[in-house]
C-alpha positions in Angstrom: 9.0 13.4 23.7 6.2 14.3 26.4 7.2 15.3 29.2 6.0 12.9 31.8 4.1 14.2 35.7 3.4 12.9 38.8 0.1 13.6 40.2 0.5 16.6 38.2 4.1 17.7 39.0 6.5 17.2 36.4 8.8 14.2 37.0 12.7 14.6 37.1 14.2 11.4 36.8 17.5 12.0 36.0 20.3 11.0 38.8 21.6 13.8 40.9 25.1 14.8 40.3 27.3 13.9 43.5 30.3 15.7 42.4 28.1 19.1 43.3 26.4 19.5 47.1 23.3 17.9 47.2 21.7 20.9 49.8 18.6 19.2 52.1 16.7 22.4 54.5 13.6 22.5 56.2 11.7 25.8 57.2 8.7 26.5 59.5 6.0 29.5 58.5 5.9 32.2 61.1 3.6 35.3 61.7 3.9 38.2 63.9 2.0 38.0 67.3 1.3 40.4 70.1 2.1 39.1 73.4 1.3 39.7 76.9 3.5 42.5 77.7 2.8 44.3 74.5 6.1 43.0 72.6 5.6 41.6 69.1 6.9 38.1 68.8 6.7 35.1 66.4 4.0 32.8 66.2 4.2 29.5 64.5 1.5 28.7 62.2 3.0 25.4 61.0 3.2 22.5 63.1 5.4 20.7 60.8 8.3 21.6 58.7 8.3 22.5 54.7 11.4 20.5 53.3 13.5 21.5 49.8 16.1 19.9 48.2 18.7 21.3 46.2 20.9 19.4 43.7 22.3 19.5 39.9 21.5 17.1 36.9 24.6 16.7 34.3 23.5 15.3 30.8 26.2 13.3 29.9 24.3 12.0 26.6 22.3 13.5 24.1 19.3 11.6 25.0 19.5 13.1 29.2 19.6 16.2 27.5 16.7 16.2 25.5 15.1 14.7 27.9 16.3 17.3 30.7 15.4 19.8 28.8 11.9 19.2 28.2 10.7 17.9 31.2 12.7 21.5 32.9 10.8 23.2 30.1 7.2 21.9 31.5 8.6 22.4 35.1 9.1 26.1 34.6 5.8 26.2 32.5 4.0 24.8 35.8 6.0 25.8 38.3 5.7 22.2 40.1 8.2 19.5 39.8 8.8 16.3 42.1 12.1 14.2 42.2 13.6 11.4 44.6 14.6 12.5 47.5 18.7 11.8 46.8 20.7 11.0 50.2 17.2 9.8 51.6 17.8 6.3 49.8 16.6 2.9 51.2 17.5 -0.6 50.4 15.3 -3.5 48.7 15.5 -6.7 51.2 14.3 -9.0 48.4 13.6 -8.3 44.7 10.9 -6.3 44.2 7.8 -7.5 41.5 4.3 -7.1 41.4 2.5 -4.7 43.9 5.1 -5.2 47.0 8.3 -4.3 48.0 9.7 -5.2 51.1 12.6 -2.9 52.9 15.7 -4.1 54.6 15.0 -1.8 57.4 12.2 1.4 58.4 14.4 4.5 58.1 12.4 6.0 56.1 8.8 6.8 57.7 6.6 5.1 55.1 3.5 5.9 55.1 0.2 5.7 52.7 -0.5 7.9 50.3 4.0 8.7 49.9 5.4 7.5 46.4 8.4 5.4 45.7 10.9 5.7 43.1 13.0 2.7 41.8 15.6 3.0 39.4 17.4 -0.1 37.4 20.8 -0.9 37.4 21.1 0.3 33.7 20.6 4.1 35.4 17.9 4.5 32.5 14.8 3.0 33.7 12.6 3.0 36.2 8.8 3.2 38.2 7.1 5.2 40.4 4.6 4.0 42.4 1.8 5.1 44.9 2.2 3.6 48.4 -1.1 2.2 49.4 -0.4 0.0 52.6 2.4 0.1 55.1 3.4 -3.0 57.1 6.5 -2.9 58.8 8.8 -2.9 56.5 6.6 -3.8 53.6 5.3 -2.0 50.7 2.4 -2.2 49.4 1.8 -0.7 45.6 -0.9 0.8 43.9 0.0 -1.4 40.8 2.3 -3.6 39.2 6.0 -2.7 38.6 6.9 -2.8 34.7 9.9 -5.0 35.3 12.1 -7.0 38.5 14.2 -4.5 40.5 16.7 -6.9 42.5 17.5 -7.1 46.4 20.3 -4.7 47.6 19.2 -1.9 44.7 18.2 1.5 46.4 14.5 3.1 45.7 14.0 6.7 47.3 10.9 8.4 48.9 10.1 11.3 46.9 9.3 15.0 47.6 6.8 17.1 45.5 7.0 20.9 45.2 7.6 24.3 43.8 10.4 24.4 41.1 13.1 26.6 40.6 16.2 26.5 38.3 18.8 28.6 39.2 21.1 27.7 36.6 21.8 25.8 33.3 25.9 25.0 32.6 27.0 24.3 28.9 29.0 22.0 29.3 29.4 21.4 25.5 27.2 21.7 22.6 25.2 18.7 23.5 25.8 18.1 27.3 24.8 20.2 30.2 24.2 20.6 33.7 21.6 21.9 35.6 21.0 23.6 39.3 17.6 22.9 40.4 15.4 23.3 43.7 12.4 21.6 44.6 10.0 23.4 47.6 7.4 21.6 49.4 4.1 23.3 49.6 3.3 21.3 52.0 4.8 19.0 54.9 4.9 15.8 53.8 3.1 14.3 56.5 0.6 16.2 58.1 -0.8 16.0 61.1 -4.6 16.2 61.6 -6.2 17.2 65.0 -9.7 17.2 66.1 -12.4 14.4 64.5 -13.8 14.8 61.5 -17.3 16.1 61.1 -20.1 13.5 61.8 -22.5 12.1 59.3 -25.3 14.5 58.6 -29.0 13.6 59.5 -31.9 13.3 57.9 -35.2 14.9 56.7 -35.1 18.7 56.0 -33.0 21.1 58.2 -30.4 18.7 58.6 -27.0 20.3 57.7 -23.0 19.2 57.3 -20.8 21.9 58.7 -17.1 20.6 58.9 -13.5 22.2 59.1 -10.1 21.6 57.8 -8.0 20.5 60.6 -4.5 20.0 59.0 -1.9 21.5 60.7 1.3 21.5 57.6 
């Protein structure tokens, strides 16, 4: 089977493994900086946090292991990987079809442009989805969702990032459990300072010079 990606990180759908510590940290990039008295000190260069999230996968079927192990094998190919966010859950308010899903409360900061995860009851299938409009408490989806997910189910936010696995259990000959990490390259939600550029004239000697200010 293919192994299936997210905006080109690998997608690990299989549910965490509560019995082991689910590990949540968030870390800031710092440089060295001279300051007035001559000391050196640390100097911020990220406004927000990087998050990672540390949890094990246990195959407990022949078919979550061959699944497991291919989409690990792309991940370590690639290096990227993205996964729910487990312990960062939410809660569907009414049954979720079609291009909206509406939230029984705003825990979660939402925003346009995240992605959702829902999972079925059945543990096996699910969607992800690309959040395109924010209302409250109310999703709106870039498309349709293949099938009903019913009120009082959990869907997760999701985080995207740099993948490491730092171990691979036997369990048996067919099941097995595996230690993975998942590193943000970048905050999740930036922050943007400044305006963007104006439009450029007209005619000749009329030039575009913008910037890049995203603080992550």
């Amino acid at each position: 089977m293919a192994a299936i990606s997210v905006n080109g990180y690998i997608l690990l759908p299989n549910l965490a493994n509560w019995a082991q510590p689910v590990t949540w940290q968030r870390a800031w990039q710092t440089g060295i900086a001279s300051g007035l008295p001559g000391n050196e000190g640390r100097q911020g260069l990220r406004a927000l946090a990087r998050e990672s999230l540390a949890f094990s996968i246990t195959a407990l079927s022949t078919e979550d292991r061959v699944r497991l192990d291919e989409q690990i094998d792309q991940a370590t190919v690639t290096g990227l990987a993205c996964a729910p966010r487990w312990g960062r859950a939410c809660t569907l308010n009414a049954d979720a079809t079609g291009t909206s899903a509406v939230m029984t409360d705003t825990v979660w900061p939402w925003a346009i442009g995240d992605y959702i995860y829902f999972l079925n009851t059945d543990n096996m299938t699910y969607d992800v989805k690309h959040v395109t409009n924010v209302a409250g408490a109310t999703l709106t989806l870039d498309s349709a969702l293949s099938q009903t997910y019913t009120a009082g189910s959990f869907v997760w936010p999701m985080i995207f990032g740099k993948f490491t696995l730092s171990k691979e259990d036997a369990i048996s000959t067919e099941y097995g459990e595996a230690k993975i990490t998942i590193a943000e390259l970048s905050a999740t939600h930036q922050q943007v300072i400044g305006n963007p550029p104006g439009a450029p004239g007209t005619g000749i000697g009329s030039w575009l010079v913008g910037s890049t200010n995203i603080i992550s």
